[in-house]
N, C-alpha and C positions, 0 to 999 in steps of 0.2 A: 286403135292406138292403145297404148299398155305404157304404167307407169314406168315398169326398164325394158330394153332389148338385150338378151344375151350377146355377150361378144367375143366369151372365152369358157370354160369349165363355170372358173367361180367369176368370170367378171360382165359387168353390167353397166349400158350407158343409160343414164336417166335421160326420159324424156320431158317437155316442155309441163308435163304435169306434176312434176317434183320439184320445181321451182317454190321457194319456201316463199312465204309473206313477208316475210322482214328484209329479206336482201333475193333479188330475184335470182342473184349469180348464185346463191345457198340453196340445197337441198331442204324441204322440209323432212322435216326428222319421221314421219310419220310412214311413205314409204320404205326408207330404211328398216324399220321395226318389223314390218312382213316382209322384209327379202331377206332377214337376218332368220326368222321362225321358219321359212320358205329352205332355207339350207340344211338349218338344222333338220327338219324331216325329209329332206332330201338325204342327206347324208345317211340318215336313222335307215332309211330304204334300200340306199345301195348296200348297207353293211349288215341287216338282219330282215328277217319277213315276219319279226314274232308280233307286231304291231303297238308296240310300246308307246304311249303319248306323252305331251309336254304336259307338264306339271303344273307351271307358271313358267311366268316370263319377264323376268328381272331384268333391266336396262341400265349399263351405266353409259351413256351420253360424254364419249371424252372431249367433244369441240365439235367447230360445225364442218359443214359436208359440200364442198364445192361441188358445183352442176357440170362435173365428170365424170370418167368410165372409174365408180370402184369395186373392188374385190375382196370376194368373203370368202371365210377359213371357217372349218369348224375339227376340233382337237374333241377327242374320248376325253376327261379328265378320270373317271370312276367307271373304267366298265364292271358290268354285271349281268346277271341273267335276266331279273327284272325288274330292275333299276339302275340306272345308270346316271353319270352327269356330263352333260357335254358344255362348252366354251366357242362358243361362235362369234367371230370380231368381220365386222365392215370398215375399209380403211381406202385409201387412196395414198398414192404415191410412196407406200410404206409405215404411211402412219394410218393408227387404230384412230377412230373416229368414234364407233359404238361397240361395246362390249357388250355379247347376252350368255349370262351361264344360267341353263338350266337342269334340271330332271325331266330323266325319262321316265314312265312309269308303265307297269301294269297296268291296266286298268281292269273293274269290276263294276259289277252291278250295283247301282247308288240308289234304284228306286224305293229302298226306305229311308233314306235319306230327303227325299224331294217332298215339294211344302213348304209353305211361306201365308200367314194371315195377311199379307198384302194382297192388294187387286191383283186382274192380271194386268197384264200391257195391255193398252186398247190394239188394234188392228191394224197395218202399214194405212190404208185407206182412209181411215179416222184420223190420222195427226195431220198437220200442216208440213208443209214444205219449210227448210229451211235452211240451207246450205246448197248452192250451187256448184260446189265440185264433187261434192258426194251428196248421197239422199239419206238427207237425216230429217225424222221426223219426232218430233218433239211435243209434249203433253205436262204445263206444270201443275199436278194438282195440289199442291201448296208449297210454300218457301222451303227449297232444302229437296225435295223429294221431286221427278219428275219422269216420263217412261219414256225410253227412244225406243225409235228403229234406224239403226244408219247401215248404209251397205253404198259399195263405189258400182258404177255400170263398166268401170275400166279394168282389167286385167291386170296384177302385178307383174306378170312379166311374160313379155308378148309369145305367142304359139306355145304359154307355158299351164297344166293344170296344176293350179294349187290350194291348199284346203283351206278351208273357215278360219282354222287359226291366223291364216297366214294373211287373209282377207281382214281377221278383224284386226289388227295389227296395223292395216293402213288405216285404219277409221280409227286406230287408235286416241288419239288424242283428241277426239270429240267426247270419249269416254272416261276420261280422269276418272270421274267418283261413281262409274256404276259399275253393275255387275252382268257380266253380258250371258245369254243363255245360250250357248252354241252348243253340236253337237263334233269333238274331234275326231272323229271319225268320215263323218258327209263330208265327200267332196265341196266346194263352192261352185 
């Protein structure tokens, strides 16, 4: 089971695990956010091989998301060589739902950049369980400050590979205030 099945190019019917909390008949917003990152480097693939990555990932959330089949668009806004800006929108029936404009970028070597006087994270193995739709594991070593690990066992979108990004994007919103260490390039 996978949080969508393909049904079209860009469309997608969510399954019984996108059903949001607040209204079962709503999407939770959280797979949307990796089927919407899911495109855009889908897109980036079909139309170059230089391997350019997401920059960030801005969301503007226009309404909610009925538990139907909907369909994503992603538009070049700034093409370039090695940077570029794309617009990817998830919608249903004609309307936009979520809007994400990002950059693409170059990437280069950060490891003088990397460092931090914080701990590390403890180990997936060391934290407790705590969330039964995804595995997140959580460690508060004081008010304000705490380490995860969250990752789904489910598949964003069924007989489909897709990357870290697009992975942490569902676990998104267990993540509000931290910083996540992924690698954009590993597959998930």
């Amino acid at each position: 089971m996978a949080y969508f099945q393909r049904t079209g190019e860009s469309a997608f019917r969510p399954t019984g695990y996108v059903s949001g909390a607040w209204d079962p008949d709503e999407q939770h917003i959280a797979p949307a956010l990796g089927l919407l990152a899911h495109a855009v480097e889908r897109d980036r693939d079909l139309r170059r091989s230089d391997g350019l990555v997401i920059a960030r990932l801005p969301y503007d959330i226009l309404g909610t998301i009925p538990l139907d089949v909907v369909e994503t668009a992603v538009t070049v806004i700034r093409p370039g060589r090695t940077i570029e800006l794309v617009e990817a929108t998830l919608g249903y029936n004609g309307h936009a739902a979520v809007r994400l404009r990002t950059w693409l970028m170059q990437s280069a070597d950060t490891t003088h950049l990397e460092g931090t006087s914080l701990p590390r994270i403890p180990q997936l193995p060391d934290l407790p369980a705590w969330n039964p739709s995804t595995e997140v594991r959580r460690a508060q070593t004081e008010p304000g400050r705490a380490s995860f690990w969250v990752r789904t066992p489910l598949p964003l979108i069924q007989d489909e590979e897709v990357s870290q990004v697009d992975r942490h994007n569902v676990a998104g919103p267990h993540l509000r205030s931290t910083e996540p260490a992924i690698s954009a390039r590993k597959p998930a």
